[in-house]
C-alpha positions in Angstrom: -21.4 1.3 -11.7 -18.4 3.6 -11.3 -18.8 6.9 -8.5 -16.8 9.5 -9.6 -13.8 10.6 -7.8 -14.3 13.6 -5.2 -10.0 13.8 -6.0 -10.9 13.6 -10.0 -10.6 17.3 -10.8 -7.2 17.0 -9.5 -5.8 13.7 -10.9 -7.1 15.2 -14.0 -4.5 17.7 -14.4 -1.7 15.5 -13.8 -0.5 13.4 -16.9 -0.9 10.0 -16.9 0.5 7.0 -18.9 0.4 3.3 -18.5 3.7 1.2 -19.0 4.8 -2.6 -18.3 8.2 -4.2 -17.6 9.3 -7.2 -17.1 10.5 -7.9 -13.7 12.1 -11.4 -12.3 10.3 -13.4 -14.8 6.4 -11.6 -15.0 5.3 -8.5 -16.0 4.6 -5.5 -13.9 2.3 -3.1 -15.1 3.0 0.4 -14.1 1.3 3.8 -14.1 3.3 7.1 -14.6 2.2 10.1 -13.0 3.8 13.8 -14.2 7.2 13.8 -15.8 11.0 13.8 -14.2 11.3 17.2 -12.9 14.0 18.3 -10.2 11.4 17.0 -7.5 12.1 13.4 -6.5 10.6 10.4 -8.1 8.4 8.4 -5.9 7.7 4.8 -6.5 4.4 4.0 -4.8 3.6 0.4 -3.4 -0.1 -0.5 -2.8 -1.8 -2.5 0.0 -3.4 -6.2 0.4 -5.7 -6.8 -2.4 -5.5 -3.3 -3.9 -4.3 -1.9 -7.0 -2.2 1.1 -8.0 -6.1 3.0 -7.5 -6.0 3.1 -4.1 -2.9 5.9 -4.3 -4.6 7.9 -6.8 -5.9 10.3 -4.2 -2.5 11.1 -3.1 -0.8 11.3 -6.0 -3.8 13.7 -7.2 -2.4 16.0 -4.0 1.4 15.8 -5.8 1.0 17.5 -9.0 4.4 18.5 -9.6 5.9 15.2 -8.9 7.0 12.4 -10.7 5.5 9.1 -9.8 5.3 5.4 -10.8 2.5 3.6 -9.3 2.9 -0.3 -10.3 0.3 -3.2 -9.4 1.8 -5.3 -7.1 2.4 -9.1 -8.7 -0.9 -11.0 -8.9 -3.1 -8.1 -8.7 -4.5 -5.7 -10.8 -3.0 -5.8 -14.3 0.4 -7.6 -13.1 1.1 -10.8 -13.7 1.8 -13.5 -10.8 5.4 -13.9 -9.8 7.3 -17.5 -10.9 7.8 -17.9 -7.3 5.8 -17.5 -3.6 4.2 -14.2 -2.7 5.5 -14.0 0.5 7.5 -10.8 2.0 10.8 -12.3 0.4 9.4 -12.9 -3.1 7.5 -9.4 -3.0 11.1 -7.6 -1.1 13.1 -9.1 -4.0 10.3 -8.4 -7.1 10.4 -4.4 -5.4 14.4 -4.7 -5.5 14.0 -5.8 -9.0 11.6 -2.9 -10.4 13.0 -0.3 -9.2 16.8 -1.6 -10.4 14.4 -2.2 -13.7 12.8 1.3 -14.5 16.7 2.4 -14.3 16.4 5.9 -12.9 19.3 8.7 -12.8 18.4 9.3 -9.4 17.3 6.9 -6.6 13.5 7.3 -6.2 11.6 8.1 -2.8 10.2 5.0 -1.7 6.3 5.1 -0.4 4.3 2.0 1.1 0.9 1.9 2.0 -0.6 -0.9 4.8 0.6 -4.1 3.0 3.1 -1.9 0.7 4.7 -0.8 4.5 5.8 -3.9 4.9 6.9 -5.1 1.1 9.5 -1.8 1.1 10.6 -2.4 4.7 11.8 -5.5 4.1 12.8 -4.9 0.7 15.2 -2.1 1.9 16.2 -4.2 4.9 16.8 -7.4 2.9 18.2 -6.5 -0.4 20.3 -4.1 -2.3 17.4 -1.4 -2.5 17.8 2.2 -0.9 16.4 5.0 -0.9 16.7 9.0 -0.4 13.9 9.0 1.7 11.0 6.6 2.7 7.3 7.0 3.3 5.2 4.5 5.3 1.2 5.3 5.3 -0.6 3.5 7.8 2.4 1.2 8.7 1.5 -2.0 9.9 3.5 -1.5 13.2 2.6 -5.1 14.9 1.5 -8.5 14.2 -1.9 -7.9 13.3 -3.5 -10.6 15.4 -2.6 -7.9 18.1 -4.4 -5.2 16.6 -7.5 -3.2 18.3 -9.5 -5.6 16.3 -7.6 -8.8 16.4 -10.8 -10.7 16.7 -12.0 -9.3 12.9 -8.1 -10.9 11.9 -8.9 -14.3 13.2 -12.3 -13.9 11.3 -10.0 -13.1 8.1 -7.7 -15.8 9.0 -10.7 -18.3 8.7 -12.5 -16.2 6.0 -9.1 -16.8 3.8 -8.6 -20.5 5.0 -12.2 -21.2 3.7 -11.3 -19.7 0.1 -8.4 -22.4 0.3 -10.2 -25.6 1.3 -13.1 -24.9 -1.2 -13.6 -26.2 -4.7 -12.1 -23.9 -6.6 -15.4 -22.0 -7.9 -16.4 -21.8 -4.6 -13.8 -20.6 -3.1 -13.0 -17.9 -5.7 -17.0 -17.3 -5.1 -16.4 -16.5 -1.3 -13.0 -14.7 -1.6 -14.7 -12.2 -4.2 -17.7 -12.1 -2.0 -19.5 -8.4 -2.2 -20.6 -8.4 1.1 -17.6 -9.8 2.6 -15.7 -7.0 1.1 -18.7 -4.2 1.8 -18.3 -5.3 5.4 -14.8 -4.9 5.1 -15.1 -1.6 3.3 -17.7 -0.6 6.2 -15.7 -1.3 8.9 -12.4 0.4 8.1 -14.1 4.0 6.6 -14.6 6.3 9.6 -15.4 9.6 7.3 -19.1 10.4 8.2 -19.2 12.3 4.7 -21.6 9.9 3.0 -20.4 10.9 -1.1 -16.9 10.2 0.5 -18.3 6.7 2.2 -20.0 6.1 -0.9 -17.1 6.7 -3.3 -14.9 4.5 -1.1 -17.0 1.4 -1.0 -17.6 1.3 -5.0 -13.8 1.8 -5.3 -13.3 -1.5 -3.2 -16.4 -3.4 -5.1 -14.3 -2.2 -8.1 -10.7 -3.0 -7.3 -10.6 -5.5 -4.3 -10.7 -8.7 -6.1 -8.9 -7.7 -9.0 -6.3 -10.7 -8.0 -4.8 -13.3 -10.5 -5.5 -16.5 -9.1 -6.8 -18.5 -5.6 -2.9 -18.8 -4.5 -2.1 -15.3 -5.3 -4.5 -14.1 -2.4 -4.3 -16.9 0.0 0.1 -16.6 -0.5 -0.5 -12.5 0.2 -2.6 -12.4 2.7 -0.4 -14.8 4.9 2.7 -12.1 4.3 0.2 -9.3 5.3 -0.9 -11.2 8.5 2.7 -13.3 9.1 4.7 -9.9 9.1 4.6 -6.2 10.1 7.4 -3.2 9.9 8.6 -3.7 13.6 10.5 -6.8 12.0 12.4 -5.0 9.3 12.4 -1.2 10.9 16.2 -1.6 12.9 17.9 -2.0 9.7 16.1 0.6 7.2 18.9 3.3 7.7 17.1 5.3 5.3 15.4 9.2 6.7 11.8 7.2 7.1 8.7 9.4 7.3 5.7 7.2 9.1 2.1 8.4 8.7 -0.3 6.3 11.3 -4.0 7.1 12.0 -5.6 7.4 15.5 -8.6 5.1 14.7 -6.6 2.3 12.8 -8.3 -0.8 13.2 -5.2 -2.8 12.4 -2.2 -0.6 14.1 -2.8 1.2 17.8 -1.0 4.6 18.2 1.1 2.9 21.0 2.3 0.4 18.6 3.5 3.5 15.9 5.4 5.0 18.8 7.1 1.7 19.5 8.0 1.1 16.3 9.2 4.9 15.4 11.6 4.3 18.0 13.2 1.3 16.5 14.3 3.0 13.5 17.8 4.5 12.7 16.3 7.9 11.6 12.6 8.3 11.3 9.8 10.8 12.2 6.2 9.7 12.8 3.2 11.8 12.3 -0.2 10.6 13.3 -3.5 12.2 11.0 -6.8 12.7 13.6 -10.1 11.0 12.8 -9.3 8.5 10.5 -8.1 4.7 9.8 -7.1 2.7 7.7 -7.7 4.4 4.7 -5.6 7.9 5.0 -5.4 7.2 1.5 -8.8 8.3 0.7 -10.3 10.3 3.3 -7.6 12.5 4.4 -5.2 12.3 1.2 -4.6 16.3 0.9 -3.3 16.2 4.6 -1.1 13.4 3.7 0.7 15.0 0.9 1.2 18.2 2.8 3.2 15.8 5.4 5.3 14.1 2.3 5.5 17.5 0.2 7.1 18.9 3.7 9.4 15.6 4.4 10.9 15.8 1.1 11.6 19.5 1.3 13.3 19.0 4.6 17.7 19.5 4.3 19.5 16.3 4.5 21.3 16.2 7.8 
């Protein structure tokens, strides 16, 4: 069963077209939002084990822009990479699409959780830049040091289990309902039950929407292995960082620390909310990018 949207309305007014491309030996599969317009072009990079949905509720706030939303490799409708998915393999495949889609203009760069990581790297480690980049919910700090690094060592195990398994079974556990509508449970903080309700069938829906065992297992040590602080000294690009001040995974004190170890970034914090800015609080997030990327270069 599918919950509607509370954001539908809006994404409905915003074109919308899928596309695919080959990139660095697989094929992407990409989602265009609006058309090229004097605004800037965003390319949008979801988190661990999510698809190019998760974003939808922010994009539905940026009518007027023009966005490309692609599933990262493995998940969704993409096809694995040739290679590992670790940061470098998923820094080189972001390099690669963007240099791919071949726009006049460099597009805005946004990451969300996982997708913080995967562009700071990617802009650290390769040719990639950007006019501006956009970090929601950065993952500021190893996340075995999180507010809840206990629930990360549970993962850790949770994820180790889905390797050591018989294949069945281990696909059985890592596509688990419950696991994930724990998961889904724990990170929501909205007390808006349609909006709680909407937000766990979206991860029954979407959250194990992977390719293969080794896709997840490969990902998930990246998300865990890695974190922004790592990458952040040499993104010289104007960053924009949007962090929660109930995040589960990142504290505030870390997101100061690692604003701080930019070149040139600004970091706003959202109240009552997580993890998942992206769908509870996605109008206020927009307002925040929809200011950034109307601010003067210096």
């Amino acid at each position: 069963m599918t919950v509607r949207s509370p954001y539908a309305a809006r994404l409905d007014r915003i074109p919308v077209a899928r596309r695919s491309i080959s990139v660095g030996g697989s094929l992407t599969s990409y989602w265009e939002y609006g058309t090229p317009s004097d605004r800037p072009t965003l390319v949008m990079v979801h988190g661990f084990r999510g698809d190019h949905h998760g974003l939808e509720p922010v994009v539905a706030h940026l009518e007027g822009f023009h966005i490309l939303s692609p599933d990262l490799p493995g998940f969704g409708e993409s096809e694995p990479l040739p290679g590992t998915h670790d940061i470098d393999g998923y820094g080189a495949w972001l390099n690669s699409f963007v240099a791919a889609i071949d726009l006049p203009v460099a597009p805005v760069i946004l990451g969300h959780s996982f997708g913080s990581i995967i562009v700071s790297a990617s802009l650290a480690r390769t040719a990639l830049r950007a006019p501006r980049v956009i970090l929601v919910n950065p993952i500021a700090a190893p996340a075995l040091a999180g507010p809840r690094g206990i629930l990360t060592r549970l993962a850790v195990f949770y994820y180790q289990m889905g390797a050591w398994l018989p294949e069945p079974l281990g696909f059985a556990l890592l596509r688990n309902r419950i696991i994930v509508r724990v998961m889904s449970e724990t990170m929501a903080k909205t007390r808006n039950r349609d909006l709680r309700r909407w937000i766990h069938n979206q991860h029954d829906l979407y959250f194990s929407a992977f390719g293969n065992r080794a896709v997840v297992l490969e990902a998930f040590r990246a998300s865990v292995g890695n974190d922004v602080s790592e990458f952040a000294a040499r993104v010289v690009d104007r960053t924009l960082l949007i962090a929660a001040d109930r995040d589960d995974i990142t504290p505030v004190d870390a997101q100061h620390r690692l604003v701080d170890a930019f070149p040139d970034a600004t970091l706003e914090i959202l109240p009552d909310v997580g993890h998942l800015i992206h769908y509870e609080v996605p109008g206020p997030a927009a307002d925040l990018i929809r200011a950034f990327l109307a601010e003067e270069p210096e």
